[in-house]
VOGU-3710 file (C-alpha; in Angstrom, 3 decimals, decimal comma):
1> xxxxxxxxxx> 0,000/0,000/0,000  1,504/2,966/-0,952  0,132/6,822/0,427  -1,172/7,383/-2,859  -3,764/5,117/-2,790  -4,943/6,772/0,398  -4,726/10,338/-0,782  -6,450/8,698/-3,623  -9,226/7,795/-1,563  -9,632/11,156/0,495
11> xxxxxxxxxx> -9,144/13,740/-2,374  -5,336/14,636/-3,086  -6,263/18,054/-4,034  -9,419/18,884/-2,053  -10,415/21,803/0,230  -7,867/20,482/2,828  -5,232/21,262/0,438  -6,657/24,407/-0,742  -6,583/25,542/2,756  -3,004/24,369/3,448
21> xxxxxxxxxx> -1,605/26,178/0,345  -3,416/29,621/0,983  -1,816/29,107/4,790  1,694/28,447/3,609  1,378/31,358/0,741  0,910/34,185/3,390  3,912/32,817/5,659  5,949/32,356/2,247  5,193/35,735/0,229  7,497/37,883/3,322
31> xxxxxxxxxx> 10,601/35,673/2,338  11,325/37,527/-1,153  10,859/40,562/0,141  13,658/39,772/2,818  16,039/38,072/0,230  16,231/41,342/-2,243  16,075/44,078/0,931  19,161/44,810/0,228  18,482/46,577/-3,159  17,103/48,767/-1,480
41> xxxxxxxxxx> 18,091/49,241/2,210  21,544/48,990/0,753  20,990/51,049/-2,384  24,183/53,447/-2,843  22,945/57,313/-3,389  24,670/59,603/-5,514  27,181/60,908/-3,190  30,476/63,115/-3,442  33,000/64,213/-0,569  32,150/66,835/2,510
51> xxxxxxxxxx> 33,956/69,629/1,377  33,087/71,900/4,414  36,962/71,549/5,374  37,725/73,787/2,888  36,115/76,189/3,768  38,602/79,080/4,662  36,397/81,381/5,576  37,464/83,899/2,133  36,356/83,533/-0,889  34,912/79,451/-0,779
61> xxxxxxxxxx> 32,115/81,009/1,831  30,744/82,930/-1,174  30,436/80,196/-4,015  27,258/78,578/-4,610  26,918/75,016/-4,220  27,694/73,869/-7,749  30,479/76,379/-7,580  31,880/75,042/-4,631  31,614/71,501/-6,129  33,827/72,551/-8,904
71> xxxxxxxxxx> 36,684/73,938/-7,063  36,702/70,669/-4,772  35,656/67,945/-6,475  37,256/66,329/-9,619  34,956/65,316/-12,455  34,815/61,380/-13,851  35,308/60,713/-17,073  31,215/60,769/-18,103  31,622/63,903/-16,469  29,872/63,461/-13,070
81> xxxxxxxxxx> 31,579/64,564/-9,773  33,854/62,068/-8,248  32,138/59,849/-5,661  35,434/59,614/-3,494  38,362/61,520/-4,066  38,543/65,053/-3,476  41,358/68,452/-4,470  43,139/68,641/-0,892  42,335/72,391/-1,529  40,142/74,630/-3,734
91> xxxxxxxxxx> 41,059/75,014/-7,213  39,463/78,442/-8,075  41,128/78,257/-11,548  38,295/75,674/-12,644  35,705/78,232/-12,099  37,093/79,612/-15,472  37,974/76,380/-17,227  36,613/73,455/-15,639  38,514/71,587/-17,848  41,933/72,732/-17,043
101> xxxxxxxxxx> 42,906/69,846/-14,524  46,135/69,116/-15,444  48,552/67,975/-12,475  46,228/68,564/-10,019  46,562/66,143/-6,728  43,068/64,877/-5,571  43,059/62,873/-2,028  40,312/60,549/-0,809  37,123/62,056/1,061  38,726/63,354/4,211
111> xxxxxxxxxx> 35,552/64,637/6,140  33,132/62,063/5,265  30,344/62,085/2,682  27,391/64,011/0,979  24,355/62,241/0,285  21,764/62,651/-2,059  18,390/62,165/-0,399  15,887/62,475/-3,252  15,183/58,610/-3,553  15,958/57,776/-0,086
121> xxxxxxxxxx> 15,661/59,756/2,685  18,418/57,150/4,478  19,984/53,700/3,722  22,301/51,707/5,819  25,162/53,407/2,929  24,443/56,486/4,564  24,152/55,732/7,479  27,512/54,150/7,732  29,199/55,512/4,935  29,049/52,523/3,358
131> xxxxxxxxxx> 31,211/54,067/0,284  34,230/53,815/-1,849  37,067/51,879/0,480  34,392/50,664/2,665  32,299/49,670/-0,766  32,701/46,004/-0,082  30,569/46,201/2,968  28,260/47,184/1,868  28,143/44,393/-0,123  29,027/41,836/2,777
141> xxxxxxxxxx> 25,833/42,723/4,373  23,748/40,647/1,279  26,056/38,107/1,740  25,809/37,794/5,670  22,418/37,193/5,454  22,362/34,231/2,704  25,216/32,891/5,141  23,000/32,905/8,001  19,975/31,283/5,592  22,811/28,798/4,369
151> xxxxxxxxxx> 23,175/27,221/8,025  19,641/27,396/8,530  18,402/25,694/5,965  20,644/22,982/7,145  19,273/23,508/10,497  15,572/23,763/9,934  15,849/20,817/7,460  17,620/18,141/9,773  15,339/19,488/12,908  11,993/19,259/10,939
161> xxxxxxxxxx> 12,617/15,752/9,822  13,313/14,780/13,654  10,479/16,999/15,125  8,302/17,493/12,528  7,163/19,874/9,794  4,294/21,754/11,910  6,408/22,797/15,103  9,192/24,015/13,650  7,385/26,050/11,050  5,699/28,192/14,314
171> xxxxxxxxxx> 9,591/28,293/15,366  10,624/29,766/12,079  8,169/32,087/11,776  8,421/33,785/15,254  12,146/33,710/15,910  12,658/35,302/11,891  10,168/38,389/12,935  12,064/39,120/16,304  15,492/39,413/15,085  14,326/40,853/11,731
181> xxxxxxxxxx> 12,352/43,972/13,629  15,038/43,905/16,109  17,692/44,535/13,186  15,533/47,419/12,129  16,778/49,058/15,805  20,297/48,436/15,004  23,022/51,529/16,026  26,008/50,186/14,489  27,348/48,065/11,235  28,082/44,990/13,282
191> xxxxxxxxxx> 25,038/44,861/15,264  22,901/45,438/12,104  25,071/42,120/10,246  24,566/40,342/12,954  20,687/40,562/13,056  20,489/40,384/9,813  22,166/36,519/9,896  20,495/35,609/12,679  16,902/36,593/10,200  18,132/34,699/7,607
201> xxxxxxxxxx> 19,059/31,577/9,709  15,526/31,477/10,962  13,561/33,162/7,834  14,465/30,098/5,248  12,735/27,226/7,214  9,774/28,899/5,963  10,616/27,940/2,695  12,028/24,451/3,224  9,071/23,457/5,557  6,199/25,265/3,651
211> xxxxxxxxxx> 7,037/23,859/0,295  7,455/20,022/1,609  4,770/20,587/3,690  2,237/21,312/0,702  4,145/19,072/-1,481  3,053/15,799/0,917  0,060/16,564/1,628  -0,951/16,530/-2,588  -1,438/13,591/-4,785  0,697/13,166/-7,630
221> xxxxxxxxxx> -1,360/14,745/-10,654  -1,170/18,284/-8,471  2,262/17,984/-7,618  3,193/20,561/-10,173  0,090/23,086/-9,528  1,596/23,250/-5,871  4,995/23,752/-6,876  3,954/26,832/-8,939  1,407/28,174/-6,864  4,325/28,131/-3,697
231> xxxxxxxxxx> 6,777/30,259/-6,662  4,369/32,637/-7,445  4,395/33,546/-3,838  7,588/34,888/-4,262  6,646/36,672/-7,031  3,791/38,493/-4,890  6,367/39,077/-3,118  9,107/41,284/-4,844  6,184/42,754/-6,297  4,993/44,253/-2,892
241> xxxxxxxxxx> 8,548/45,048/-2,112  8,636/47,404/-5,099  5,545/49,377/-3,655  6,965/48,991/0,183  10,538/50,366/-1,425  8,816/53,119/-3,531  6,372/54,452/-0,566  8,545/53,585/2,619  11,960/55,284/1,779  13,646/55,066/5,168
251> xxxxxxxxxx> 15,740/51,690/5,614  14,396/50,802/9,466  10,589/51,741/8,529  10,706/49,489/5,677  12,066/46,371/7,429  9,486/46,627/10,067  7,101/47,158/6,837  8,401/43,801/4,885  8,173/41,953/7,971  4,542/42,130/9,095
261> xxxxxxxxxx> 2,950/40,045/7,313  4,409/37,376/9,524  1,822/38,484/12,178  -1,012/37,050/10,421  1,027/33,636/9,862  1,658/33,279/13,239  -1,810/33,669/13,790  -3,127/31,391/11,349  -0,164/28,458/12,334  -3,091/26,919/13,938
271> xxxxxxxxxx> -4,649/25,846/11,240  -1,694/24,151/9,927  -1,570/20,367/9,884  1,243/18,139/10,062  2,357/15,715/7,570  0,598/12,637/7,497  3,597/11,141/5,079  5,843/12,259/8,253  3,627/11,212/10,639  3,577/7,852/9,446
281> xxxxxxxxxx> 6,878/7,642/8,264  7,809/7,866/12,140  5,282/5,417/13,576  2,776/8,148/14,915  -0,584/6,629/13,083  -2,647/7,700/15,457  -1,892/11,446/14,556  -1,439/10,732/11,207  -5,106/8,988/11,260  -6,349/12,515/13,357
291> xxxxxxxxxx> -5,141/14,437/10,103  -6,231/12,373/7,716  -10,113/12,370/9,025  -9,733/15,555/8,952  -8,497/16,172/5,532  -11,341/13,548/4,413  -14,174/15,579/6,313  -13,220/18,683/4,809  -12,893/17,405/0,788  -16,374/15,533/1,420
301> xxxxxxxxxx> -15,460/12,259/1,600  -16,785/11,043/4,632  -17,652/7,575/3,017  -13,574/7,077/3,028  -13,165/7,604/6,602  -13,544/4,095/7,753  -10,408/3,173/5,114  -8,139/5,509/7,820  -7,544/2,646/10,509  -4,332/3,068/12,156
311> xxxxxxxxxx> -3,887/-0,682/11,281  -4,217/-0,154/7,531  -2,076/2,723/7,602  0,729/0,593/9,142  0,678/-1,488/5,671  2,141/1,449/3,818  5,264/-0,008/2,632  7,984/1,204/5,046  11,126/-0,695/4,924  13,324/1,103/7,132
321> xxxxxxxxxx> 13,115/1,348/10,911  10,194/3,463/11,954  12,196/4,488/15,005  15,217/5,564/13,364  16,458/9,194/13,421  17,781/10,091/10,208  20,189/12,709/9,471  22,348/14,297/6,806  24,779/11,943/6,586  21,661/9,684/5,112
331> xxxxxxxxxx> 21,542/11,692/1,805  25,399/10,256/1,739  25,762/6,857/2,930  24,477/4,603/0,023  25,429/5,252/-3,610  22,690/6,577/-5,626  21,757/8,403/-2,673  25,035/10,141/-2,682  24,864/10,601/-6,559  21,430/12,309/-6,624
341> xxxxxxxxxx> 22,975/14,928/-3,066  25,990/15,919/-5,589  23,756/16,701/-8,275  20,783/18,087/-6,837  23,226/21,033/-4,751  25,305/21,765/-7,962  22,011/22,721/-9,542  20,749/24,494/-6,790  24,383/26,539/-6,237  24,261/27,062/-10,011
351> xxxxxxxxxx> 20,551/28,196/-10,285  20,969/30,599/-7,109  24,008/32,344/-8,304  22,285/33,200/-11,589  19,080/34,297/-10,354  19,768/36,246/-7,644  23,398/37,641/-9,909  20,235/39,168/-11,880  18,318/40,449/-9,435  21,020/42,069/-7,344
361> xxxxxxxxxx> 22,409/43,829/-9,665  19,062/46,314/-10,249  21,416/48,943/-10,296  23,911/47,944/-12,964  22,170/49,167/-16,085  21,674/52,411/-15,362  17,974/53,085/-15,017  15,309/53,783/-12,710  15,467/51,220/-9,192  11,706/50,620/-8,811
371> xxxxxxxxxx> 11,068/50,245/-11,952  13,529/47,980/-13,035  12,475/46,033/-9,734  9,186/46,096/-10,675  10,035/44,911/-14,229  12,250/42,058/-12,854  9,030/40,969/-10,494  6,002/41,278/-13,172  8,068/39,059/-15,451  8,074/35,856/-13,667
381> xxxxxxxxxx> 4,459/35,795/-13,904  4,432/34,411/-17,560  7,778/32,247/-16,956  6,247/30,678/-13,502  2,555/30,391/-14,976  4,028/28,595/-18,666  5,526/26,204/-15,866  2,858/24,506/-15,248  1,989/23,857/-18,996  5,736/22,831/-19,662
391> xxxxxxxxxx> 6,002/20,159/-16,719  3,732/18,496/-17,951  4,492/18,343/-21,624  8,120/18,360/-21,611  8,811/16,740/-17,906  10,736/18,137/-14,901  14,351/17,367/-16,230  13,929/19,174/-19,733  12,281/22,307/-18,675  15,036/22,616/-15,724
401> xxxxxxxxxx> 17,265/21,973/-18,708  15,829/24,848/-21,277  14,999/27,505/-18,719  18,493/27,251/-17,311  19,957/26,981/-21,157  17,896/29,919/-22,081  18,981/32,157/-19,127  22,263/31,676/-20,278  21,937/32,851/-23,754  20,543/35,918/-22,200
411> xxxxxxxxxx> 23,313/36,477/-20,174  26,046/36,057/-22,540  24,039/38,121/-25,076  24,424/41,345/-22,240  28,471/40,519/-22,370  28,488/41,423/-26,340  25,605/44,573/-25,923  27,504/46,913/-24,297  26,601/50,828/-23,479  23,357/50,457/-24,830
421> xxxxxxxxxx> 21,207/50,477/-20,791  17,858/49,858/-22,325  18,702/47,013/-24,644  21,004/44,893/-21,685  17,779/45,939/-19,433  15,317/43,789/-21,858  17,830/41,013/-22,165  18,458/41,165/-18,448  14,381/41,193/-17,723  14,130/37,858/-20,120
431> xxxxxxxxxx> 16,586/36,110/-18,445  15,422/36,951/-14,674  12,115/35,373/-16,709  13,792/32,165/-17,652  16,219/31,794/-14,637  13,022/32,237/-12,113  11,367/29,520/-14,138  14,660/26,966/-13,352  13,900/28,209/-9,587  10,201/27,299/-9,601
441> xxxxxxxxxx> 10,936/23,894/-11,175  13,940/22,979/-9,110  11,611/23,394/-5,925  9,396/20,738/-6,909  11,480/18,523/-9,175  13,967/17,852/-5,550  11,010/17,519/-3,297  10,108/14,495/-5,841  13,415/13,442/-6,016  14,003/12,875/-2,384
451> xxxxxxxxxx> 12,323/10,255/-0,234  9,987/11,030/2,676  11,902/9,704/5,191  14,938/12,513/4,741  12,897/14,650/2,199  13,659/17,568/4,766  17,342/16,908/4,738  17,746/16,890/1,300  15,631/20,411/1,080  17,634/21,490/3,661
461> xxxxxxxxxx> 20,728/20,480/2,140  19,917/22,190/-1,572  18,458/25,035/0,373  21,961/25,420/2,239  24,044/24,649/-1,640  21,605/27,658/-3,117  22,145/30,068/-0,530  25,688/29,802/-1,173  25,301/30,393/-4,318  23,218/33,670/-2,880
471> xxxxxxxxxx> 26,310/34,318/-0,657  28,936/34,778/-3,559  26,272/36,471/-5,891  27,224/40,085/-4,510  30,598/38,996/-4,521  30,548/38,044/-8,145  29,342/41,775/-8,806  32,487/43,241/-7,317  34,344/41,301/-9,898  33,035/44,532/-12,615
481> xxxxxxxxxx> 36,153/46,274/-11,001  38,721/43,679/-12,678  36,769/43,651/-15,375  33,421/45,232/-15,968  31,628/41,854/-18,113  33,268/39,436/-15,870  30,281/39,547/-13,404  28,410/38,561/-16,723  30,468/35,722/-17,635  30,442/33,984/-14,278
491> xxxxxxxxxx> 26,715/34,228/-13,875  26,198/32,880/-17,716  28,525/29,800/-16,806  27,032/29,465/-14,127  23,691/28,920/-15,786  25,167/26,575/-18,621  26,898/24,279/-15,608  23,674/24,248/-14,062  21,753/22,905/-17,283  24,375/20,189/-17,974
501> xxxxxxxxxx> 23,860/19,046/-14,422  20,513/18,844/-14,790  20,296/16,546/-17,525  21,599/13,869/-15,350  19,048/13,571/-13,040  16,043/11,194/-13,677  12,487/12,521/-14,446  9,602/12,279/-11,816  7,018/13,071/-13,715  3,681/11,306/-12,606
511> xxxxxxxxxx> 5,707/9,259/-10,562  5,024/8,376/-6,723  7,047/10,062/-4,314  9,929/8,043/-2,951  8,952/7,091/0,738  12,116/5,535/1,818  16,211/5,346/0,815  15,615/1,453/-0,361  13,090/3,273/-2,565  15,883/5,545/-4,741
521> xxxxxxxxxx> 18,595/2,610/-4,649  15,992/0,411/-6,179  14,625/2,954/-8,678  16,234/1,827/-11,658  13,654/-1,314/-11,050  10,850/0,355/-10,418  10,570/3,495/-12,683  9,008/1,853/-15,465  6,754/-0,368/-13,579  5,162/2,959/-11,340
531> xxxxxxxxxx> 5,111/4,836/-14,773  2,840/2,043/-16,492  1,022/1,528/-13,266  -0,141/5,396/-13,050  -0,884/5,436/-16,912  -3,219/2,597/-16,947  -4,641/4,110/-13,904  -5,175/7,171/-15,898  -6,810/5,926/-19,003  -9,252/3,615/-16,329
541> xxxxxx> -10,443/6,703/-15,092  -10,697/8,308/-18,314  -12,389/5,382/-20,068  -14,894/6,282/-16,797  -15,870/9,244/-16,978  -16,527/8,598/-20,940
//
């Protein structure tokens, strides 16, 4: 007996599930607003040096401000003032020819910095001069907090596989909201980095548990619906970030502003049931029976409810120890095992460093911030929705394989287009399309691959591989200063690694979910014989309903 044939029997994709999705979507939609903050709370204003130490008191007093500038500051080559260096002092011989800067010394900023405030009234830049020398810092801060969501997606994973899904989703959810308002209260640079890995440590078992959590609880044929439904949360959500960004432009207002909607999942945990697969997996039928009335009641199909006996549900084919506590070094101790951990976190490193490579670097094309945000958000509407048509008619493996193939066409097309903005924008906007579509597919295709019994490891584990890849993506940017496509390059093989990689692994389309580690060594047997099993299934009940 197989959990199939129960879900089966109770609705796979009923009310219950309805209700379990719509509770997962408003814990999940917060998370992408989190993961790109730093576009915006970390946004770099126009700035130039604090020449007030100039002043002498003569003739600088009298200048206006764009005089003043021009005497102090040197001009760039696009003709802009200099962002950090500085003429040690004033120059009045530009005010004639501005040009005329032959031999003149310039120092770096020596009094601090001047910000412009017209598109944000303050950013952690400002606040602690965040700038030129101290540029990489800034940049550190993105990566702190995908470190911090690295080890906790580790965490989270091994912990809800031992304790279950439900409990440690309520710990997730609280703990991320405390240390991400409590960030927002920051007074220095380390305290702020600090916070800000302790929110991503707890934030990203959200994600892990959420998207098993739904995944389990649907039968096979809806599988996919799930798995797009749970991605186009996180397109909800960079598309409220734009309008939070846009209307709340002061850095600690608008992390208190991203992180409220974790009140009302807190609130509504409640309602959230635990797996039954889990449940069962670990020998607690009672509970999972408890659930599964309850999932029958609610998707009408009371008639069904005397098929839940705990001593029925103890036939589901588990081969392994029901007591056993599984852990990470599961997803490595047998050999296909192994094979399908290697695989599975090179594609999730590869995937992660391309998408969020794109999406981090808003600023790198020269145009407006929210609107290039928004852009970069509204796209993956089409990609993520043309999903769900392309799993099924292509199969997990080959649309992993094309949108990750395609993104990297984009990508290397922006390394030949150069100083046209508008024209790298579009290409840039496609690819964030394509490479968001590998993300949405790579969620569900591992939660099929792995079996129930360390499913949660092995989300935790690709969850931990990604957000490294999310870790070096800022770094990657800094590479523009050795040279300015290199950023491109790395991000475009990146994506072509990624597709290669992905072409290895087997296809799970309508295929049951792997409930134990016997299951995936044994696979090679089996694949063919639960594909024809499912299709005559299918045709039965379309021969049916004819």
């Amino acid at each position: 007996m197989k959990f199939e044939n129960v879900l089966a029997d109770i609705d796979g994709c009923g009310r219950f599930q309805i209700m379990i999705i719509v509770l997962s979507f408003l814990g999940r939609f917060t998370l992408p607003c989190h993961f790109m903050l730093s576009n915006f709370v970390s946004a770099v204003p126009s700035h130039h040096c604090d020449t007030s130490s100039l002043d002498d008191g003569g003739m600088f007093m009298n200048l206006s401000q764009a005089e003043r500038l021009i005497v102090s500051v040197p001009l760039e080559q696009d003709g802009t003032p200099s962002s950090c260096r500085m003429f040690p002092e004033p120059q009045y011989h530009l005010l004639l020819n501005s040009s005329n800067v032959t031999d003149v010394a310039t120092v770096p900023c020596q009094n601090g910095w001047v910000y412009d405030n017209s598109t944000f009234k303050s950013t952690i830049t400002s606040q602690w001069d965040l700038v030129c020398d101290r540029r990489s810092k800034n940049k550190a801060t993105a990566t702190i907090f995908f470190i911090g969501v690295m080890f906790g997606a580790m965490t989270f994973g091994s912990l809800s596989d031992r304790y279950g899904r439900r409990n440690l989703l309520l710990v997730s959810y609280v703990s991320a909201m405390l240390f991400a308002v409590a960030s927002a209260f920051s007074t220095s640079y380390v305290m702020f980095t600090v916070l800000r890995f302790f929110t991503g440590f707890c934030i990203t078992g959200i994600v892990i548990i959420s998207t098993v959590l739904s995944v389990e609880w649907v039968d096979i044929e809806h599988r996919k619906l799930v798995g797009v439904i749970d991605s186009l949360s996180w397109t909800t959500g960079n598309i409220l970030l734009t309008g939070f960004a846009y209307l709340v432009n002061e850095w600690r207002l608008l992390m208190v502003c991203v992180t409220s909607p974790l009140i009302m999942a807190i609130i509504t945990w409640r309602w959230v049931p635990e797996s039954a697969r889990w449940l069962i997996a670990n020998g607690k039928l009672e509970q999972a029976q408890m659930y599964l009335k309850k999932c029958a009641k609610m998707n009408r199909r009371d008639q069904s409810i005397h098929l839940l006996e705990t001593e029925k549900l103890s036939t589901i084919v588990m081969t392994e120890k029901q007591d056993r506590a599984y852990s990470y070094l599961d997803l490595i101790r047998t050999p296909k095992m192994r094979k399908l951990a290697l695989r599975t976190g090179i594609l999730w490193f590869c995937i992660a460093t391309t998408y969020y490579g794109i999406s981090f670097n808003i600023a790198g094309f020269g145009l407006n911030l929210y609107l290039t945000q928004l852009v970069y958000a509204l796209i993956e509407l089409p990609a993520k929705i043309s999903i769900y048509y392309f799993l099924d008619k292509f199969g997990r493996r080959s649309t992993e394989t094309g949108a990750l193939v395609f993104a990297g066409t984009c990508l290397g097309i922006n390394i030949v287009l150069k100083g046209k903005s508008v024209a790298r924008t579009v290409v840039a906007i496609i690819g964030k399309g394509f490479s968001a579509a590998s993300f949405s597919t790579v969620v569900l295709y591992s939660s099929e691959l792995y079996p129930t019994v360390v499913r949660q490891n092995g989300m935790g584990y690709n969850s931990f591989m990604a957000r490294f890849g999310v870790a070096v993506a800022p770094l990657i940017l800094l590479l523009d200063d050795v040279w300015k496509e290199l950023p491109q390059v790395v991000l475009c093989s990146s994506a072509v690694i990624g597709a290669i990689v992905a072409r290895t692994l087997p296809e799970t389309r309508d295929r049951s979910l792997p409930e134990t580690i016997e299951d995936i060594e044994q696979s090679g047997k089996k694949e063919k014989k639960n594909y024809t099993t499912f299709a005559m299934t299918k045709q039965s009940k379309h021969r049916s309903l004819l």
